[in-house]
C-alpha positions in Angstrom: 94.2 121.4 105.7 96.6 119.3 107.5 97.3 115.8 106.4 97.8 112.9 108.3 100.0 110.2 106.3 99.6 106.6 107.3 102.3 104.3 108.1 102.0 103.2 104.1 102.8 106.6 103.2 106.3 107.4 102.8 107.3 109.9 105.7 109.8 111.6 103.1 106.3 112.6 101.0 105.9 114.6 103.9 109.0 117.5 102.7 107.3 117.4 99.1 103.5 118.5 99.6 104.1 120.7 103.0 104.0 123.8 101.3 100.8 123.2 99.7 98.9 120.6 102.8 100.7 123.1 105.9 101.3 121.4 109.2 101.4 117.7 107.3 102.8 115.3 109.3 104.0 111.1 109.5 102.3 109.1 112.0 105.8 107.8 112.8 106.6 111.4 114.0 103.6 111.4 116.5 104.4 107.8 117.9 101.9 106.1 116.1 104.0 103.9 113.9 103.0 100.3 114.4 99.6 101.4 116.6 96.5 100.3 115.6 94.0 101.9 112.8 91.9 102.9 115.9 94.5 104.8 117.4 95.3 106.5 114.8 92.1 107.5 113.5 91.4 108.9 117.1 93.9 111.2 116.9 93.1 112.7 113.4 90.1 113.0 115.0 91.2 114.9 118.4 93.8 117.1 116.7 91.8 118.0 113.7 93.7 115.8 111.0 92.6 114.4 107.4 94.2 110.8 106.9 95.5 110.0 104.0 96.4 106.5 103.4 96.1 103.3 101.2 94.0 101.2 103.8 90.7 99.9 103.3 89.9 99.9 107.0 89.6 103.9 107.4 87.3 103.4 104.5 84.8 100.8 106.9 86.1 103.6 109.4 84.4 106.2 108.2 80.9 104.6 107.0 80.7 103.5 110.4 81.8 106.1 112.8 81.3 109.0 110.0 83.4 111.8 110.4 85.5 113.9 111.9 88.2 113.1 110.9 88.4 113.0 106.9 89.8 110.8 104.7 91.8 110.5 101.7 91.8 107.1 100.5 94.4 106.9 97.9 93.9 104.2 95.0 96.4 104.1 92.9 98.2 101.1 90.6 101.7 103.0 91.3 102.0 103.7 94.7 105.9 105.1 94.3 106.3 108.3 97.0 106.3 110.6 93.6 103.3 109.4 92.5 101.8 109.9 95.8 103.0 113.3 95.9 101.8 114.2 92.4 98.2 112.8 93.0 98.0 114.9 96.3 99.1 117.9 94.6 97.1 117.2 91.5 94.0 116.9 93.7 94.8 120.3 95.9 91.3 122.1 95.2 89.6 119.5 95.5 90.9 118.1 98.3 90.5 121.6 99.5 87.0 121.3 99.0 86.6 118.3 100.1 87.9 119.6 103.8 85.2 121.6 104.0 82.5 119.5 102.6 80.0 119.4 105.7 78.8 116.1 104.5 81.4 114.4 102.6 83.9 112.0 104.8 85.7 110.3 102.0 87.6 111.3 99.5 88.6 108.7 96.9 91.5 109.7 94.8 93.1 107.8 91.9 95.5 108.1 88.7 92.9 106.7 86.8 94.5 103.3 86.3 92.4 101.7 89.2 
């Protein structure tokens, strides 16, 4: 189950849930910092990625083009890298689930403070 963080992701996030999301990586580390939602969503698709970001638009993404690839769409009041971190690692089974969901393409997750 191999994230994808978005550019509003922290790339140092990427240290702190590896063990638990394996092969995890920053868009900046696949020269896709600064590219457009498109672009990026095509290559979660092509290499098998579930985004996870803050950004609407992979939302509209995803009820439009469906999926592959997943998404995470994180909602959440405090958007500090810890918190991130902690809501991603919270979430493991279900995200886990949620990967393999044949029919399920988005995955809201919150703090509850949304």
């Amino acid at each position: 189950m191999k994230l994808l963080l978005d550019q509003n992701i922290s790339y140092r996030l990427v240290r702190k849930i590896d063990s638990q999301f394996p092969g995890t990586i920053h868009i900046s580390k696949v020269g896709l910092l600064n590219k457009s939602d498109i672009d990026i969503w095509n290559f979660a698709q092509k290499e098998d990625f579930i985004i996870a970001t803050f950004d609407s638009d992979f939302y509209d993404f995803s009820l439009t083009k469906g999926h592959p690839p997943k998404l995470i769409w994180i909602r959440s009041r405090n958007t500090s890298t810890e918190n991130v971190g902690r809501l991603l690692l919270e979430k493991k089974d279900q995200i886990g689930t949620f990967a393999t969901d044949p029919i399920i393409g988005c995955l809201e997750i919150n703090d509850d403070l949304v």
